[in-house]
C-alpha positions as CSV (number, residue, x, y, z in Angstrom):
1,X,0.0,0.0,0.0
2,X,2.9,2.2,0.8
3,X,4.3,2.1,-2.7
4,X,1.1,2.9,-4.6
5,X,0.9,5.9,-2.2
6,X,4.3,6.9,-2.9
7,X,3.6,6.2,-6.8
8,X,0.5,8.2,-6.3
9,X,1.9,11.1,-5.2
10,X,5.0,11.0,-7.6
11,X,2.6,11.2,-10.3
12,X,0.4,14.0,-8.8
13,X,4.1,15.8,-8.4
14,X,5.1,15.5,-11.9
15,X,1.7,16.5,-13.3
16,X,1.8,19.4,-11.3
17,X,5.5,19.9,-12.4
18,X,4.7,19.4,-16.2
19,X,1.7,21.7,-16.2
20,X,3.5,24.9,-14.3
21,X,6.0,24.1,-16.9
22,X,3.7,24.7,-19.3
23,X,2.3,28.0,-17.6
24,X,5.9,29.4,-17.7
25,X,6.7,28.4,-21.2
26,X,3.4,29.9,-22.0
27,X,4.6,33.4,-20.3
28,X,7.6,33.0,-21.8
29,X,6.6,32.6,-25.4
30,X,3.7,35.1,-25.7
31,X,6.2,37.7,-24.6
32,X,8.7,36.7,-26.7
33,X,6.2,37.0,-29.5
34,X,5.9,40.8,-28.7
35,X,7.3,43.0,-31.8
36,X,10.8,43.8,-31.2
37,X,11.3,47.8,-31.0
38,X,12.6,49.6,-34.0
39,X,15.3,51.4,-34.0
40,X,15.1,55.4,-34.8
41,X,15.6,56.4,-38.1
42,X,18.7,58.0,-38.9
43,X,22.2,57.2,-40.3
44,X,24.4,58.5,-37.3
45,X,24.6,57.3,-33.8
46,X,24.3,60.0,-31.3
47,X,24.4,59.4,-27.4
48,X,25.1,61.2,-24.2
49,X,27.8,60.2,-22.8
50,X,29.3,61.4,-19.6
51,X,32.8,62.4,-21.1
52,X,33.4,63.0,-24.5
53,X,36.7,64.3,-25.4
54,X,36.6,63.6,-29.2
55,X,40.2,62.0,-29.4
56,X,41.8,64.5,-27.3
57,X,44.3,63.4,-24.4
58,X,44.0,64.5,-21.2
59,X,46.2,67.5,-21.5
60,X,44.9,68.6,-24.6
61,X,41.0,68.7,-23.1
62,X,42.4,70.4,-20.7
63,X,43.8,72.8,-22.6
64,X,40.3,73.1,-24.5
65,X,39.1,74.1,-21.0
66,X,41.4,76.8,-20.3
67,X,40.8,78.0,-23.8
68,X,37.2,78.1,-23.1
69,X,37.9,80.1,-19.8
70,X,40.0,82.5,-21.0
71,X,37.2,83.5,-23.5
72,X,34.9,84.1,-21.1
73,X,32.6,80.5,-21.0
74,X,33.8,78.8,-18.0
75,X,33.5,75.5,-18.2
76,X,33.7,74.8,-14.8
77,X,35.6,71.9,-15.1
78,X,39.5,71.3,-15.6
79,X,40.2,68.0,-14.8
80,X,40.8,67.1,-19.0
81,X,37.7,65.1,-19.1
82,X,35.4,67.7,-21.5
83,X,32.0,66.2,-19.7
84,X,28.2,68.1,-20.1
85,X,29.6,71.3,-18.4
86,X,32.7,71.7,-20.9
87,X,30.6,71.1,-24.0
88,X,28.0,73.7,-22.3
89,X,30.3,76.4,-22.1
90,X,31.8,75.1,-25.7
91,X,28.2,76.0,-26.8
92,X,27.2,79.0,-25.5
93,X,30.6,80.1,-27.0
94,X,30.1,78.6,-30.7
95,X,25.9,80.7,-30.0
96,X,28.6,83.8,-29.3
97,X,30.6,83.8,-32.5
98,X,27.6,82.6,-35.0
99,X,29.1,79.4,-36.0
100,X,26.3,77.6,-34.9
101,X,24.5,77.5,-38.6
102,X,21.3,78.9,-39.4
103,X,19.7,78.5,-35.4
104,X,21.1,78.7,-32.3
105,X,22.7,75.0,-30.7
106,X,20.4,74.3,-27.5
107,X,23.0,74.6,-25.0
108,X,22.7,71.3,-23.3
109,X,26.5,69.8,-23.1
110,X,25.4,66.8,-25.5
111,X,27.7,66.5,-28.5
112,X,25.2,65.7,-31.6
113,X,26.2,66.8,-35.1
114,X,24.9,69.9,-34.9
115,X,27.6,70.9,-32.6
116,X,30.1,69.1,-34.7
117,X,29.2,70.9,-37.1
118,X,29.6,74.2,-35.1
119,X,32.9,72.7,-34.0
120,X,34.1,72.2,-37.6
121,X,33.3,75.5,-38.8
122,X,35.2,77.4,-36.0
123,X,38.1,75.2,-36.8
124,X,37.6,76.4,-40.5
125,X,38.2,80.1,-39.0
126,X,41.9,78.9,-37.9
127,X,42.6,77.2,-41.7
128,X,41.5,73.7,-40.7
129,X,39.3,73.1,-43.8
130,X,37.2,70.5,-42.5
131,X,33.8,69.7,-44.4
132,X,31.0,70.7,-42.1
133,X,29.1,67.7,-42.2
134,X,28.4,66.8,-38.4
135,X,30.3,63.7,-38.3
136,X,33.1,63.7,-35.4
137,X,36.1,62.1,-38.0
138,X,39.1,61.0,-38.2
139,X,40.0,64.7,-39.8
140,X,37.7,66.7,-37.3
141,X,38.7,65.0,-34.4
142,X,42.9,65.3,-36.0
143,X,42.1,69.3,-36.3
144,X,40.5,69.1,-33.0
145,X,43.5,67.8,-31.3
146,X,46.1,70.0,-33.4
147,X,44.2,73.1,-32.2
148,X,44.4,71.9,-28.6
149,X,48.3,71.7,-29.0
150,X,49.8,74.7,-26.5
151,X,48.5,75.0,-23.0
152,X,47.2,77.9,-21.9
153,X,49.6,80.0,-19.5
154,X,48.7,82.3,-16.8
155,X,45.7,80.4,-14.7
156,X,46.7,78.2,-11.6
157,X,44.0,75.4,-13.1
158,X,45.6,74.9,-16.1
C-alpha cells in the first residue's frame, strides 16, 4: 500500500510539475512573440555620454578648457575630461561667435552633429578646412587635437 501511495503522489508531483512548466513556457513565449522595438531612423549614432573628449588626451582637453575660460565661457571643469559642463560652455561660445548654422545649438553639453558641425566651422576660422558635415572624423577629431596643441599660461587650473 505504501508504494502505490508513494507512486501516487509521484505522479500528482510531476503533473503538477509538467503543467506549471507549461504555464511558464506559455509566459515565456507570448512575450517573446511581442514586436521587437525599432530602432530610430537616422544614419548617425548619437548618445550622451558622460565624457566625450573627441580623441583628445587629457592635457589637450584640458587645454580646451582653459581656452574656453579665458574667453569668457567657464566650463567649470579642468580635470581634461570635456563632460556636459565643458561642451555647455563650448556651446554658448560657438551661440557667441555665429558658428552655430542657421539656429542657435540648445545649449545642453550633448555633442550631436549639430555641434560638430559648429565645432568644424570654428576650426575652419583657424585654416582647418574640415567639411561641415556633423560627423566627429578621423579629420575633425585630428584638427581638433592640433588646435588643442599649446597650453594655456597664466591660470593656476591649467
Amino acid at each position: 500500500m505504501r508504494t502505490a501511495l508513494t507512486r501516487t503522489f509521484v505522479g500528482a508531483a510531476t503533473v503538477f510539475a509538467i503543467a506549471a512548466g507549461s504555464l511558464a513556457g506559455a509566459t515565456v513565449s507570448s512575450a517573446a512573440s511581442e514586436p521587437a522595438a525599432r530602432p530610430a531612423a537616422g544614419t548617425q549614432e548619437v548618445s550622451v555620454l558622460a565624457v566625450n573628449n573627441l580623441g583628445l588626451t587629457v592635457g589637450r582637453a584640458k587645454n580646451w578648457q582653459c581656452f574656453l575660460t579665458r574667453a569668457g565661457y567657464e566650463p567649470w571643469e579642468h580635470a581634461g575630461l570635456l563632460g556636459t559642463d565643458s561642451w555647455k560652455a563650448a556651446q554658448r561660445m560657438f551661440n557667441a561667435l555665429g558658428v552655430s548654422g542657421k539656429s542657435k545649438l540648445v545649449v545642453d553639453g550633448v555633442v550631436g552633429p549639430l555641434t560638430i558641425k559648429a565645432l568644424q566651422r570654428y576650426l575652419n576660422k583657424f585654416g582647418f578646412g574640415l567639411a561641415v558635415d556633423g560627423i566627429a572624423g578621423k579629420r575633425t577629431s585630428a584638427a581638433f587635437y592640433e588646435f588643442n596643441r599649446i597650453p594655456v599660461p597664466d591660470d593656476p587650473r591649467c
